[in-house]
N, C-alpha and C positions, 0 to 999 in steps of 0.2 A: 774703349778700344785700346789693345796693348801691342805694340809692337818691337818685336827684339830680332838684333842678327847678330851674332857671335861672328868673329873673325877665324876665314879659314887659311890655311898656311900652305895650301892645295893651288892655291889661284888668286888673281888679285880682285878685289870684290868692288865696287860701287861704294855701298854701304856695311859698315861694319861696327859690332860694337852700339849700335844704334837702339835707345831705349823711350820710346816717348805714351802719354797717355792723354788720351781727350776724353773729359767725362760730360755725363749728360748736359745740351744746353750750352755746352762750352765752346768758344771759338779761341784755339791754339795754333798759334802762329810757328812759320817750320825757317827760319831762314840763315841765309849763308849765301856765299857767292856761287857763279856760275863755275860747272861744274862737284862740286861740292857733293853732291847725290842727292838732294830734295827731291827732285821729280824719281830717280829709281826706287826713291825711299813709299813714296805716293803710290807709284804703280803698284809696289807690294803691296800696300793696305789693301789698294783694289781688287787686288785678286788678275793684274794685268802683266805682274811680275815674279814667276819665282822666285824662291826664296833656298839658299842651301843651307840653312843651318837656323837655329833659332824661331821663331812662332809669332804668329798675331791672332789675338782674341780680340773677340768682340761682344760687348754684354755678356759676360763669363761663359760665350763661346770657343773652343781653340779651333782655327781653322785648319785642316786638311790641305791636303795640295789640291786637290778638288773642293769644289763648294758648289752646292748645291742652287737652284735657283732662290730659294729664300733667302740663303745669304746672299746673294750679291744685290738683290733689292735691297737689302737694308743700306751699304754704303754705296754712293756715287760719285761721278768725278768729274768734274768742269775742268778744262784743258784752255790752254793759253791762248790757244788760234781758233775763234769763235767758227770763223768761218772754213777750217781746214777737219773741223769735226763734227762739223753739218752737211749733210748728204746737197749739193747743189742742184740737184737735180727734181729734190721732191721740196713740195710746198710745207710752211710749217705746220700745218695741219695734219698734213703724212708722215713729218716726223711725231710730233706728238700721237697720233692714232697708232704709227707701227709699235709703238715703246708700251701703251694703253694695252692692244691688243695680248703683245706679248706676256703682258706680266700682272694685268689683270681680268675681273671677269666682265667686266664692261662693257655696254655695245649699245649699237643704233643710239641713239636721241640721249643716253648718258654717256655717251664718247664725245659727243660733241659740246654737253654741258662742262662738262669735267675740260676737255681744249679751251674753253671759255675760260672757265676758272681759274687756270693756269697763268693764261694772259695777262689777268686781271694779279694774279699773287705777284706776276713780275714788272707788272705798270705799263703793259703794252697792250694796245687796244686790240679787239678782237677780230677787228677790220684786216690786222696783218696777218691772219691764218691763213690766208689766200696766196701769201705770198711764199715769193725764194729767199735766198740766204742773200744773191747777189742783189735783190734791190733793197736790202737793208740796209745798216750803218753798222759801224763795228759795235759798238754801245746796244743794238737793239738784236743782233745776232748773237751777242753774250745773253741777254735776258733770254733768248730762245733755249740755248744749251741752258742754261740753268732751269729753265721750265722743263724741259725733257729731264733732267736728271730728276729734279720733284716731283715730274709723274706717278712715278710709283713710289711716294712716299718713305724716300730714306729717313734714316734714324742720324747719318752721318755724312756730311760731304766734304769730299776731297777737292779742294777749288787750289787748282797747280798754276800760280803765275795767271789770275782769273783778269787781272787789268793791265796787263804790260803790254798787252798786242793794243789800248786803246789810249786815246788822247785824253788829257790833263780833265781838261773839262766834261770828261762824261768816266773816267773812274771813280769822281766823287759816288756817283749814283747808283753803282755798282756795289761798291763800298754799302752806301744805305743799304741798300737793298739787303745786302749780305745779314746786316744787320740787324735787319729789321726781322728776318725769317727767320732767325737765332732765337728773337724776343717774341715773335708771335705762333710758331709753332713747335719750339722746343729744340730745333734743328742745333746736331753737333757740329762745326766746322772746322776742320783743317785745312790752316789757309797759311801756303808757300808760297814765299815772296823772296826777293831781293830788294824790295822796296823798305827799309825798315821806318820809313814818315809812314805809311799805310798802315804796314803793322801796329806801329805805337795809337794809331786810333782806332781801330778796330779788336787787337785781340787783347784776351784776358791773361793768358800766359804766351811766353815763350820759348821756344830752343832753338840754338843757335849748333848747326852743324859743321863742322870740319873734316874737311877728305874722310867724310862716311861716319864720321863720329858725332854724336850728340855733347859738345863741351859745354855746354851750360843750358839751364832751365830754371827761370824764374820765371814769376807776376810781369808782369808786361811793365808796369809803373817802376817797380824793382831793378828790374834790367836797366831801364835807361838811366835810369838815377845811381845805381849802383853796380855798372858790370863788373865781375868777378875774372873772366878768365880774359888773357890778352887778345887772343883773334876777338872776344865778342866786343872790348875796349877799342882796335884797332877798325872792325866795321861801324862801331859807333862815330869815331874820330873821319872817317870818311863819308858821312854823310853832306852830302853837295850844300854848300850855304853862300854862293855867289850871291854878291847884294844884299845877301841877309835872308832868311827865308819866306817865300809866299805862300801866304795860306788861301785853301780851298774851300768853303764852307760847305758845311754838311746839314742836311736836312734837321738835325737835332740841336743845331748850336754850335756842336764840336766843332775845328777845324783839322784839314789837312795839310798840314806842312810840306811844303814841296822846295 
């Protein structure tokens, strides 16, 4: 997945200038501070945001200003506020069945294996299909949006700020999680953050974006050890270290630095 927006001199843009690539299997980190354009830079991948200038391919597709329904099955998008992009009013079973029905050919008694399935790929028991958005936890209301989005089998996910709406002790597991679907079914992820502790354990490469611009791109290990341009040196040097830092441990051994 390739995505580019040339700067127009017409109007003031969001993102501009902007060049990034996640290839198969990869998890590429997007971060910068608030306001910065990450999130309008996401919508564009998704197909949630025009674009005036410039192009995003996907698997040596170029998309159109329209997209078909098979593109937009291929990428999906986990949003910040688990609970603000879950329908409150249908059970998780009616969000996974309505996304199922739409977009694939599935029905009776493999609609309901497949809601299983789901469950189980994001470590929440099947007991919770019954349920709403409101008697979950923020932690188990993200595992839902992110099973809706794996529903129908994307190639790439777009996860925008996927832990910052949750508490300390349950973005470790998120985190896993993320990771774990990277390593067991090939899944691409672009994962924006302003957390750069998160990033530095989860992704492979990074870019660091400034008012719309992509100022730097390396290996993830790279970047920390050796940032190249001054804003990506200056969010470095601002990472919070009161006390010293606390780590979080992750289901692999790693830790998260907080």
């Amino acid at each position: 997945m390739t995505f580019q927006q040339k700067q127009s001199h017409t109007m003031l843009q969001a993102v501009r200038s902007a060049s990034l690539t996640v290839g198969r299997g990869e998890i590429v980190g997007l971060v910068g501070e608030s306001g910065s354009g990450k999130s309008t830079l996401a919508r564009a991948v998704v197909g949630l945001q025009p674009i005036d200038s410039g192009s995003i391919s996907f698997e040596g597709k170029r998309f159109g200003a329209r997209r078909s329904r098979a593109d937009r099955r291929g990428i999906q998008m986990v949003f910040q506020d688990p609970y603000g992009s879950l329908d409150p009013r249908m059970t998780i079973r009616g969000t996974l069945v309505e996304m199922l029905r739409r977009h694939t050919a599935l029905r009776g008694s493999a609609i309901d294996e497949r809601c299983r399935e789901l469950m189980d790929q994001v470590r929440l028991p099947a007991s919770l299909l019954g349920s709403r958005p409101a008697g979950m936890s923020g932690g188990q209301r993200q595992r839902v949006a992110i099973a809706r989005a794996l529903s129908i089998q994307p190639r790439l996910l777009v996860a925008d700020e996927p832990v910052a709406a949750l508490d300390v002790s349950v973005q470790a597991g998120i985190v896993n999680l993320l990771s774990d679907l990277r390593d067991q079914v090939g899944l691409s992820i672009l994962f924006i953050s302003h957390d750069l502790s998160i990033v530095r354990t989860l992704c492979d490469r990074v870019n660091v974006i400034y008012r719309g611009e992509i100022v730097e791109e390396q290996g993830c290990a790279e970047l920390f050890a050796d940032p190249r341009d001054d804003y990506t040196k200056t969010l470095l040097a601002a990472i919070p270290r009161l006390g010293g830092p606390r780590s979080v441990g992750l289901a692999d051994g790693r830790s998260l630095l907080r």
